[in-house]
Each structure stands twice: as C-alpha cells, then as structure tokens.
C-alpha positions in Angstrom: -56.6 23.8 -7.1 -57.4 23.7 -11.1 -53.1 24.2 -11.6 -52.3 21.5 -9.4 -55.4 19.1 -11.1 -54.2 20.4 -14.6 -50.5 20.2 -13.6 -51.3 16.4 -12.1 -52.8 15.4 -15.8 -49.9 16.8 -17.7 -47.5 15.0 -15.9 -49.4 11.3 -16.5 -49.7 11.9 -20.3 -46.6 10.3 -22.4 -45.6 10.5 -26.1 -44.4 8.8 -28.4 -40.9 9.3 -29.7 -39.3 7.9 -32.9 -35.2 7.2 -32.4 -33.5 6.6 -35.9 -30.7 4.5 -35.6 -27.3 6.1 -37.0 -25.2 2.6 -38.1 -21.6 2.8 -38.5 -20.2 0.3 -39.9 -15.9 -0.3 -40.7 -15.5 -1.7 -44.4 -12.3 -3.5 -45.3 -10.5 -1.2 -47.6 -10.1 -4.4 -50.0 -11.5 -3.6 -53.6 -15.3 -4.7 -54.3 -15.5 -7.7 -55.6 -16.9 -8.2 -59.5 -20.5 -9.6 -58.8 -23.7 -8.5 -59.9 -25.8 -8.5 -56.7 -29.4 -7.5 -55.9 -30.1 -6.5 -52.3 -33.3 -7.2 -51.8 -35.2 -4.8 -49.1 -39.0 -5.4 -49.1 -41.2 -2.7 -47.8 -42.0 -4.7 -44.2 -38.4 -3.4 -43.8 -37.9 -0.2 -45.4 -41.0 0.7 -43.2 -40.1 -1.2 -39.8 -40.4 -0.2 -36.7 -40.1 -1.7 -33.3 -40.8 -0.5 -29.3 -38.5 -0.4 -27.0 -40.8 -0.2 -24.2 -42.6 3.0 -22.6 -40.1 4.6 -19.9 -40.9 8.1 -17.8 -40.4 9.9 -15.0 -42.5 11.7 -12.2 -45.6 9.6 -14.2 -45.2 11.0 -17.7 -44.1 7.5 -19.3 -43.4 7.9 -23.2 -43.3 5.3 -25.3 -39.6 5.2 -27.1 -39.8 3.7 -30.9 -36.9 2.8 -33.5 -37.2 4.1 -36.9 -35.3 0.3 -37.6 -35.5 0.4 -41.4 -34.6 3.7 -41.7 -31.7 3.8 -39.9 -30.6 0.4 -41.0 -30.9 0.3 -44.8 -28.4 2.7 -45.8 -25.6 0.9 -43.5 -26.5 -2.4 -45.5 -26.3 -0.1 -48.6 -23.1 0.9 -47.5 -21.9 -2.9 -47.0 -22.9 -4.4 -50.5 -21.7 -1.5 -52.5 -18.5 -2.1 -50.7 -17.9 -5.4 -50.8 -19.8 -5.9 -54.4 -18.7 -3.6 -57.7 -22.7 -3.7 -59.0 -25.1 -3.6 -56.3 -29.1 -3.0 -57.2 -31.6 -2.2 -54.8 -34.8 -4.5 -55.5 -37.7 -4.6 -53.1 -39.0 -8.2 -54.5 -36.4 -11.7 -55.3 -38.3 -11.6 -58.6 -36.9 -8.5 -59.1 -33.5 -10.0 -58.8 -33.6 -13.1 -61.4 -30.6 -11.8 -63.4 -27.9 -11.2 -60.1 -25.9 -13.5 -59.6 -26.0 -13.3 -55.7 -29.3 -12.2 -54.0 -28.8 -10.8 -50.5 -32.1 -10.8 -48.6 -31.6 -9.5 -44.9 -34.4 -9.7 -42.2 -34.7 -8.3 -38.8 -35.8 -11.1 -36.3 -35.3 -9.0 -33.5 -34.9 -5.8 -31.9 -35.7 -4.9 -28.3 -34.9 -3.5 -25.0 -34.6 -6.4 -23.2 -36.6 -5.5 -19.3 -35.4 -9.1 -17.9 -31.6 -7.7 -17.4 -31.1 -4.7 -15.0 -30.6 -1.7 -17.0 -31.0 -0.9 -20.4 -29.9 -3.5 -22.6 -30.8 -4.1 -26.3 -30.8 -7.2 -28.3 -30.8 -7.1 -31.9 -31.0 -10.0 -34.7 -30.1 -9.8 -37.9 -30.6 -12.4 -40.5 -29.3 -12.8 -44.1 -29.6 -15.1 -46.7 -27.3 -14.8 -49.7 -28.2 -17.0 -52.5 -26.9 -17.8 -56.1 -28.7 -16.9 -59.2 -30.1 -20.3 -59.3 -31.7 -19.4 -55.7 -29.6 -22.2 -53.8 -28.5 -20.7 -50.2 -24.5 -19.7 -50.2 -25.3 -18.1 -46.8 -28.0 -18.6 -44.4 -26.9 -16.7 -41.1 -28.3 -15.0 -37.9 -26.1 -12.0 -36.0 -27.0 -11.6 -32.7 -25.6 -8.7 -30.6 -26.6 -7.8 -26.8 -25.1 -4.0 -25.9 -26.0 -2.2 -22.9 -27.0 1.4 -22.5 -26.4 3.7 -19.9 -28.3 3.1 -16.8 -26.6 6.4 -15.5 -27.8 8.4 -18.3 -31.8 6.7 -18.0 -31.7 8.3 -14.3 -31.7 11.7 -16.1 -34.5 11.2 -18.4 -35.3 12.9 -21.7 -34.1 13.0 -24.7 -30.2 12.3 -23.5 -31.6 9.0 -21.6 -33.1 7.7 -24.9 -29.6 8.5 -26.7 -27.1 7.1 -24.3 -29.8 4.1 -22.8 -31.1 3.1 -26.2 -30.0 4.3 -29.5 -26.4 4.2 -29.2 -26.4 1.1 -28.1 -29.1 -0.2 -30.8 -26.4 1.5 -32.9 -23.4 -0.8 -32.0 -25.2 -3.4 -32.0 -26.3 -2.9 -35.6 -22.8 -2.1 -36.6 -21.6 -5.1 -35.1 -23.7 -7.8 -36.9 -23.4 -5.4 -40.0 -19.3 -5.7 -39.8 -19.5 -9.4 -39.6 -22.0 -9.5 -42.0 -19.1 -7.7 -44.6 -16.8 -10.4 -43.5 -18.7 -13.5 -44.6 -20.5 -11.6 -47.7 -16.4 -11.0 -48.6 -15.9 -14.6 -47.9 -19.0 -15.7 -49.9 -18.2 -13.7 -53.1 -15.0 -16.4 -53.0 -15.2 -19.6 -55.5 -16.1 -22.3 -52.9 -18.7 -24.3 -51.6 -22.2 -22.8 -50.4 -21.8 -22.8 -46.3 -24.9 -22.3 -44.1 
C-alpha cells in the first residue's frame, strides 16, 4: 500500500523546465551597410523569461518556461552585424549617444496561446530604430502565430515540449527576426523616417 501511496505522489508532482529558443534567421547576402549602430538590449531582456503554461500527463503537470532572451539575443546579434558594418552592444540608450541609429527591440509577447486547439504560440516583437538625434526612423511590431505539433504533445516529455513548443517559438522568432532585416536594410537607406 506505501508503493502505490508513494507511487500516487510522485506522479502529481511537476517541474519546471527551461526551453532555450534556437533562432534561425536567413540574412541577405547583401554587404552591411556603413552605419554606426548601438543595439540596445537592457537586462529585463537579456534575463527574460516567459511560461508557456503547465502541461502533464497521468497527473504530473510540469510547468514548461522559455529561456526568451537567451535564445533570442544572439539571432538579433546576428541581424545588426549583418545588415550594419559597426554594431555595439549597449544595455542603456545613454550608452548609445554617439550611434548614429539606435536599435531598441522589446518583446511584447510570447505565449502558448490555450484559446486555439492545439499548441499554438504567438510571439511579438517590437523595435524601434531611431537616429542619433533620437527621432523614430522605425517604430514597428512583428507578430507571428505558428502551431506546434499536437501529435507530438500526445507523447509527452521532453520531444512534446520540442515539436509542441520550441520549434515553433523558434519559427516564429525567425520570422519577425527576417522581416525585421528587411526594414532595418530598408532604414539604413537615405529617406524619410517611416513608422
């Protein structure tokens, strides 16, 4: 009787368990541009974090987090340095008064999203680019819905946390992250601020 009463209480404590995003991203093979840019990544996003939601089997729910700085800051790294020739890493605008573009991404949003059957994941991406002067040239969200496996959630584990929510938190960072190139390549262009 004590196996099955200790067997019972194993199987209703959860976890937690971190997921770190792995963001690819495809860069124009266009040459960087000649800008001096600061990239500006305050700690509340080198150190965020956000739940997915707590998901289990046979009464063991875990609790499934996403390491979202740390798997995102590289792959916006990645995206100045290759649409910019000199790119510095600040963590404060004031850090940043000599660039002569300050990019300053936020993460709005990022979660499984329980109203839609199955796993899906939203994910929102803001950035503002602004001129040395600190006037806007780009003042844009990037919103991107993916769906995970459903098939792959019936398994459990770790390969239902991989296929039904970090690969598709991983396309949808790619996604906003690719169109974010686009306009920073279009930015870097003599014209007009746009919002």
């Amino acid at each position: 009787m004590r196996v099955l009463s200790l067997f019972a209480v194993i199987l209703s404590v959860g976890c937690t368990r971190h997921l770190t995003p792995t963001v690819k991203v495809d860069l124009p093979a266009a040459a960087p541009r000649t800008m001096k840019v600061a990239l500006v990544i305050p700690e509340a996003l080198r150190t965020r974090t956000d739940v997915y939601g707590s998901f289990g089997t046979l009464g063991a729910a875990n609790t499934w987090v996403c390491e979202t700085g740390e798997g995102l800051i590289p792959a916006l790294e990645r995206v100045a340095k290759a649409t910019f020739q000199d790119v510095r890493v600040v963590s404060t605008a004031e850090e940043a008064s000599d660039a002569e573009l300050r990019l300053e991404p936020t993460v709005t949003e990022l979660r499984q999203m329980p109203e839609r059957e199955g796993f899906w994941i939203s994910f929102q991406l803001r950035a503002v680019a602004r001129n040395g002067a600190g006037a806007p040239w780009l003042d844009k969200t990037y919103s991107e819905i993916e769906e995970g496996s459903t098939a792959a959630a019936v398994w459990g584990g770790a390969f239902a946390a991989t296929e039904a929510l970090l690969t598709p938190t991983e396309r949808a960072m790619g996604r906003a992250l690719q169109q974010l190139a686009q306009d920073l390549r279009q930015v870097a262009e003599p014209q007009q601020p746009r919002t």
